[in-house]
C-alpha positions in Angstrom: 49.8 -69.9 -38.8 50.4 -68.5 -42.2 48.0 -67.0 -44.4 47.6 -70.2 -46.6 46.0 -71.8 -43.2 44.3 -69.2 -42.4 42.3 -69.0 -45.2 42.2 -73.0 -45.3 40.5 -72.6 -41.5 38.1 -70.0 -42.3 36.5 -71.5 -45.2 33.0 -73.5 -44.1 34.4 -77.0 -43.7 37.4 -75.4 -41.8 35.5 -74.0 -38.9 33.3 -77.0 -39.1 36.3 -79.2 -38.6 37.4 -77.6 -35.9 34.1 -76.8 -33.9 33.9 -80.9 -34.4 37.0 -81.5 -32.7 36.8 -83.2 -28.9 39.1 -81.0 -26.5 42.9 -81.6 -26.7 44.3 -82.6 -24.0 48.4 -82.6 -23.8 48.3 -86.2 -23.9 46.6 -87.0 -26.9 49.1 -88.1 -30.1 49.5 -85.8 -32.5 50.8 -88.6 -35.1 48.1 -90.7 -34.6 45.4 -87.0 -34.9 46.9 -85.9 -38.2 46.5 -89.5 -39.9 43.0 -89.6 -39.0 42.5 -86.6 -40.4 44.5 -86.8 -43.7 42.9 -90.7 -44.1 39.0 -88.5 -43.9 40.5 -86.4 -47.0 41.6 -83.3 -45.1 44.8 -81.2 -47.1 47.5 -80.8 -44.9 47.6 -76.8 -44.7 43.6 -77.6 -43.3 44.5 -80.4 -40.8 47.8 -78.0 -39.5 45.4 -75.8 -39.3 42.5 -77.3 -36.9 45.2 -79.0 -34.6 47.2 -76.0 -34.0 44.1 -74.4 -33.4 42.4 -77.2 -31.1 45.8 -77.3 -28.7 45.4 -73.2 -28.6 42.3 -73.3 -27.3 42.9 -75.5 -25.2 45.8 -73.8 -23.9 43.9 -70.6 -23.7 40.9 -71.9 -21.4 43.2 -70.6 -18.5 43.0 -66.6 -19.6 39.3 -67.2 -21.9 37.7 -69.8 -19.8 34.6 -71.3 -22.4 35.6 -68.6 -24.5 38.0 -69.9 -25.5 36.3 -72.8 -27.4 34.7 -69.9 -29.7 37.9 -67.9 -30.6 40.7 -68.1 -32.9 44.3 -67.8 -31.8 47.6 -66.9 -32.8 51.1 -68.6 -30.7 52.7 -65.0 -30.4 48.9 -63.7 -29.5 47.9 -65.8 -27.0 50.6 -65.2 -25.1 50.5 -62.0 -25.2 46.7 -61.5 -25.1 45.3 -60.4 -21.9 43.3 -62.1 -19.2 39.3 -61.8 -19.8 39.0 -61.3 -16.2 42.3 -58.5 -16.4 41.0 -56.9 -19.5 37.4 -56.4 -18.3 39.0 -54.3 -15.3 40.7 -52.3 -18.6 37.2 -51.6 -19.8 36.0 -50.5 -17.0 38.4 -47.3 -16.9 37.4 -46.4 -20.1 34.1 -46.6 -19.6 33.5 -44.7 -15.8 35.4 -42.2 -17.8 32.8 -41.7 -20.1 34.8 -42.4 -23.1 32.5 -43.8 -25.6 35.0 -44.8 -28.4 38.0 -46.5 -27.9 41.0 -47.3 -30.1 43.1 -50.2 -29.3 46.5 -49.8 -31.1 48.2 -53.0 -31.7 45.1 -55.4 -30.7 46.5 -59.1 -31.0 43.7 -61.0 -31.3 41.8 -58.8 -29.5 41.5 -59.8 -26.4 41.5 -56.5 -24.6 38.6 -55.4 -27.8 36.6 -58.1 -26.9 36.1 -56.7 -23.3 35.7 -53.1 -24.4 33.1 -53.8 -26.5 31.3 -56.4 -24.2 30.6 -53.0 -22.2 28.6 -51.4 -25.0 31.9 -49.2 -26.3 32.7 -48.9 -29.9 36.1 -49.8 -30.7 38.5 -49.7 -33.2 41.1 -52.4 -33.6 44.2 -51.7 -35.7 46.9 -54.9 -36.2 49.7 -54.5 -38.2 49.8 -58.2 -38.8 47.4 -60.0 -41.6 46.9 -63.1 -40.0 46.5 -61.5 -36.9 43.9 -59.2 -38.2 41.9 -61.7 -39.5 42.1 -63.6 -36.3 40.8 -60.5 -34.3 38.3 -59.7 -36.9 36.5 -63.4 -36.5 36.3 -62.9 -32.8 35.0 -59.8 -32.9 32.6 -60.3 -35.1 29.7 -60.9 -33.0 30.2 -57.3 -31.4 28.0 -54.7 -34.3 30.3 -51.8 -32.8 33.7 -53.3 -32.6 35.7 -53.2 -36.2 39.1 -54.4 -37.2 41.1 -52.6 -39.4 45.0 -54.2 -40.9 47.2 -51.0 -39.9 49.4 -50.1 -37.8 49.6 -48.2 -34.7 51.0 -44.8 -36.0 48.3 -44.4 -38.9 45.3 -45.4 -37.6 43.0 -42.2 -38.5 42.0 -41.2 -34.0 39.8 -38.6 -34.9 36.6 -38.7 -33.1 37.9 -41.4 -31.0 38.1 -40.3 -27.0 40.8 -42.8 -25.9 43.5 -45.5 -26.5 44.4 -48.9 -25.0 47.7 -50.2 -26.5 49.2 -53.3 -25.8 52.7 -53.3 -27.2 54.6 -56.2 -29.4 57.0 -57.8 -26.7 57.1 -60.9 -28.8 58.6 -61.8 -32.4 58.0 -65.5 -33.7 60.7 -66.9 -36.1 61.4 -70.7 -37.4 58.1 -71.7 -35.5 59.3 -70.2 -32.3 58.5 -67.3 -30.2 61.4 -65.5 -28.5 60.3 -62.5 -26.1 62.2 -58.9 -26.7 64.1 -57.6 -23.9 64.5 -54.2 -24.6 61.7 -52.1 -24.8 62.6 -49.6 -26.9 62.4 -52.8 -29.8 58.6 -52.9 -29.2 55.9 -52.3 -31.4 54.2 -49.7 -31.6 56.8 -47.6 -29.7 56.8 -46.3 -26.3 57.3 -42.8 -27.2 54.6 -42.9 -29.5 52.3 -44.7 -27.0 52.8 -42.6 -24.4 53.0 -39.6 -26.5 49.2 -40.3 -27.6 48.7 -39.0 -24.0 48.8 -35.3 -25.1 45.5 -36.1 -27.1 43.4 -38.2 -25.3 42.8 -41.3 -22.5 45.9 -42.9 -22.9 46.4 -46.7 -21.0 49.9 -49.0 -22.0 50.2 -52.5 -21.1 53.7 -53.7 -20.6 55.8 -56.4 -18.9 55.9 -56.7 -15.2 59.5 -56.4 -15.4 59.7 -53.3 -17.3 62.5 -51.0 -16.6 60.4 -48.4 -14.5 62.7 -45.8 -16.1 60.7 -45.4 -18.5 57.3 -45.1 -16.8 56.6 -41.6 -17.1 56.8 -38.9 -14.8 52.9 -38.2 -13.6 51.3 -41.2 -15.4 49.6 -44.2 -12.7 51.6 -47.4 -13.0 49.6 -50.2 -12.0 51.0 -53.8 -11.5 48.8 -56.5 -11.7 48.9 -60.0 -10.1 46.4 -62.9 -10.8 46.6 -66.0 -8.8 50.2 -65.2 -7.2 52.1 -64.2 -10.9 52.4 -60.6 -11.5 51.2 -60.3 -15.3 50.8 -57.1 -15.9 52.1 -53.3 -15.4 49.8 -50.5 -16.8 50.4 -47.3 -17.4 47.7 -44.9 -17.2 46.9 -41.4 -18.3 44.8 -39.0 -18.5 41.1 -39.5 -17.6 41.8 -43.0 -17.5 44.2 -42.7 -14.3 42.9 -42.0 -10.8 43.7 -38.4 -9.4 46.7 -38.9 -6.6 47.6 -42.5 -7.6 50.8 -42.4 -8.9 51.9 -46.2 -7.9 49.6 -49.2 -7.6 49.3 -53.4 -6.7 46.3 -54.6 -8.0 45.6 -58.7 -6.9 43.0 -60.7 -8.5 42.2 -63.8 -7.1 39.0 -66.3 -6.2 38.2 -63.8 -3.9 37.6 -60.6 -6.0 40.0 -58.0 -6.5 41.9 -56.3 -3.9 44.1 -53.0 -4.3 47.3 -51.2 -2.4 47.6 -47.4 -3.9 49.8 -44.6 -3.0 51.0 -41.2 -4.5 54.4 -42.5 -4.8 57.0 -45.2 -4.4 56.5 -46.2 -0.4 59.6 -46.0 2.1 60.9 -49.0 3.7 60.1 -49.6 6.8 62.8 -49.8 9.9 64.7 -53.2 9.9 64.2 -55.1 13.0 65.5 -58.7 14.7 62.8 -61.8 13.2 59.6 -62.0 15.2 57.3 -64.7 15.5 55.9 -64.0 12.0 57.1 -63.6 8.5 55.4 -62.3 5.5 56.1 -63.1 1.7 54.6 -59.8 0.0 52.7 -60.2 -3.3 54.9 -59.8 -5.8 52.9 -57.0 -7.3 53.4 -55.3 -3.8 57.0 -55.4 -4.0 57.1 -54.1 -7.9 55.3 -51.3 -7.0 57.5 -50.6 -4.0 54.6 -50.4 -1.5 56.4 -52.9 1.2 57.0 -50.2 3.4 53.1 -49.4 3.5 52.5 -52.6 3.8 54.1 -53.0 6.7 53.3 -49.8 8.6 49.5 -50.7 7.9 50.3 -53.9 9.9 52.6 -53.0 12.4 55.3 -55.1 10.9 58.9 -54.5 9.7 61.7 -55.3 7.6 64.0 -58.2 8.1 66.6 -57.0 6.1 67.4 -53.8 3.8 66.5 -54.5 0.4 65.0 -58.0 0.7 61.2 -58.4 0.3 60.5 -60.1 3.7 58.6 -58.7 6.6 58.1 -59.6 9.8 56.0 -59.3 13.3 54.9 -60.4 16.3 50.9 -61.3 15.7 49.6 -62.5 12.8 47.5 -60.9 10.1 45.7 -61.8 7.2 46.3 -59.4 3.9 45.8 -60.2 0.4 48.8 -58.4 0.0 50.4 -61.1 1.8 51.3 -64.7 2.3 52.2 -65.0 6.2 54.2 -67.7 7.8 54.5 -68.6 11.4 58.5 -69.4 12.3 58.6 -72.5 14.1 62.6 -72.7 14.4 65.6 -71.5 13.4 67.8 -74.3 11.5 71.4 -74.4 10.8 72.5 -72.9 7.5 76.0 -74.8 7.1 74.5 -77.3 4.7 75.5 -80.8 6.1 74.4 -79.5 9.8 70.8 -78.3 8.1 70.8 -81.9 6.3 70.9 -83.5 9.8 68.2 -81.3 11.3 65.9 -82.0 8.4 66.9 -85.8 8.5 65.9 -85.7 12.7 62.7 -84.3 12.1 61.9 -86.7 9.3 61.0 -84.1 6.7 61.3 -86.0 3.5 59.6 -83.0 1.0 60.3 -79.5 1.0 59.4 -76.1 -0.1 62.2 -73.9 -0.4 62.0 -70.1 -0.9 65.2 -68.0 -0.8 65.5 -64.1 -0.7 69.0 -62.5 -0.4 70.8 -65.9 -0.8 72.4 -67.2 -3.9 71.6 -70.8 -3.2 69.6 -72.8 -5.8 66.3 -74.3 -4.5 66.0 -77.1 -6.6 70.4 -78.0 -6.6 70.1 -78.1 -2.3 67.1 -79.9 -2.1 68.8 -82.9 -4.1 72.2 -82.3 -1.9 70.1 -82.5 1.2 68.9 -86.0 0.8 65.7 -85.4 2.1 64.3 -88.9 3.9 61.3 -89.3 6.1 57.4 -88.8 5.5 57.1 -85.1 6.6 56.8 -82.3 4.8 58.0 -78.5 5.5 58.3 -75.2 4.0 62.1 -73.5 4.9 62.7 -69.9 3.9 66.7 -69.2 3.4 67.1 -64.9 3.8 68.9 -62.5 5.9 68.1 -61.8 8.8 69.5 -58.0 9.8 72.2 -58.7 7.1 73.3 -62.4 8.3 72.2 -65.6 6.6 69.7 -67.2 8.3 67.4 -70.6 7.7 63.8 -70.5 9.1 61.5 -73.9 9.1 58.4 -71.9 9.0 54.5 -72.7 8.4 52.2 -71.5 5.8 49.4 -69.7 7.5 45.9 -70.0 5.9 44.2 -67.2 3.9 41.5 -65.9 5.0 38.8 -63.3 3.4 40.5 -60.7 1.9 38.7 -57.2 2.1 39.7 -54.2 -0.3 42.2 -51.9 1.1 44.6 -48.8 0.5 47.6 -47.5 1.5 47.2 -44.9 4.1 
């Protein structure tokens, strides 16, 4: 959106439009949308405007829910912008640690403002970007203590302000597109900056899950966060805002609630054993954080092979840090002998999940000429350092109860 749409959207008739608008659906023909609404009079910047904004919103409902249908969005934002459900746990930091006014340096569409203030804090938002701005400013605006201000990171005036949420540019949009950096020193504001804020005040830094965890800093709590099975987050924390001896964390949401694996420090592995009659997929936020070996210790379980992410054991437990499996059978892994042990038990659709093999799931599934009515789950991994294929069953989830590493 440029700023000719922007100010085409925000006009009377603009937000009228859109509010008027039934919910997009990915379906629904864009052709046939626009010529309706140039035929009513509409310019073109407006009518860009609305239907870029209506698929957004749709698009959105899945980190906003009804939000959502209330706020304005950017591409590169929304992608960006942080779960409500995510950014109210934010909030809550800053405000058990009695910090009253927050800053939040780089704040998108504001996202992570719109939780801070929904808690009673004042904040002030600072985006570098116009468009951006503007967009934060109009969904902020029913919140009396929230303000938005067009600067960037490094001169936002922090006096009298108790902490800092920042939220890093990992995105740059060019020819319509939005292409994700991969280093993160090419972010903005920068990491030294951001976590140099930490000598003043509350300091917390969202950054990619897959973030180098060189540069997490020595002392700070890094937190990884997983929502519905996707790791989306890792913050940094410092400061008041990070919890006395937690140095490394896996934080899950889910329908459940929240659930949380802490410990001082990266975790050991635990001893590497021969299969047993259960094996467990950790939470990918579990093995970021490098808490597998506590995991596993807590449940009596052990590594099937160094350095991949699977554990195994002999009884079965439930753990939100966990998706278990029970092993029904070993298969062959020569590839024509497993296609005949699939086709003999008439499995015709599979699930496959590999660790520690350089197979392609989706490239053997079509070489395996799958036939029959069935359906299975096979894991392809190493088993004490040999290849192995296990036809395995999902077990059921159960209620998931808070817990920490010992």
């Amino acid at each position: 959106m440029d700023r000719a749409e922007l100010v085409e959207l925000l006009s009377p008739e603009g937000l009228r439009l859109l509010d008027s608008l039934p919910e997009w659906h990915a379906k629904d023909d864009v052709v046939a949308a626009v010529s309706d609404l140039r035929r009513r009079g509409y310019s073109p910047a407006l009518v860009a405007a609305v239907l870029t904004q209506s698929k957004l919103r749709a698009k959105a409902r899945a980190k906003f829910g009804d939000f959502a249908g209330r706020m304005l969005f950017t591409e590169a934002g929304l992608e960006q912008a942080t779960r409500l459900r995510v950014a109210a746990l934010h909030a809550g930091r800053f405000a058990r640690a009695g910090i009253g006014h927050v800053a939040d340096l780089g704040c998108g569409i504001g996202g992570d403002s719109l939780a801070l203030a929904a808690v009673d804090l004042e904040v002030t938002a600072a985006e570098a970007d116009e468009v951006t701005a503007a967009v934060a400013a109009y969904n902020l605006t029913p919140f009396e203590k929230a303000r938005v201000v067009h600067e960037r990171a490094e001169d936002v005036h922090l006096g009298g302000i108790g902490g800092a949420w920042l939220d890093p540019a990992r995105r740059v949009t060019g020819g319509g597109r939005t292409r994700r950096l991969a280093d993160a020193s090419d972010y903005t504001p920068g990491l030294d900056f951001a976590f140099g804020l930490a000598d003043r005040m509350a300091v917390g830094v969202k950054l990619g899950p897959g973030t180098d965890r060189e540069v997490i800093p020595a002392g700070a709590e890094a937190q990884w966060v997983s929502v519905g099975g996707d790791v989306v987050e890792l913050g940094v924390w410092f400061g008041a805002v990070a919890r006395p001896g937690v140095g490394r964390a896996a934080l899950i949401v889910g329908d459940h609630g929240a659930d949380e694996l802490t410990a001082a420090a990266d975790s050991e592995d635990a001893p590497v054993g021969p299969l047993g009659e259960y094996l467990y997929e950790p939470d990918g936020a579990v093995i970021r954080a490098r808490l597998i070996g506590d995991l596993a210790r807590s449940k009596g379980a052990w590594m099937l092979s160094n350095g991949i992410a699977y554990l195994t054991a002999d009884t079965a437990f439930d753990s939100p840090f966990a998706q278990g499996f029970r092993v029904l059978e070993r298969l062959p892994v020569d590839e024509r002998q497993l296609r005949q042990a699939l086709r003999a038990r008439g499995i015709g659709t599979l699930e496959i999940k590999k660790r520690g093999s350089d197979i392609d799931p989706a490239t053997l599934r079509t070489r395996l000429k799958l036939q029959g009515a069935a359906s299975a789950t096979l894991v392809m991994t190493r088993e004490e350092g040999r290849h192995v294929a296990l036809l395995v069953e999902r077990l059921p989830r159960g209620a998931a109860q808070v817990s920490s590493a010992p």
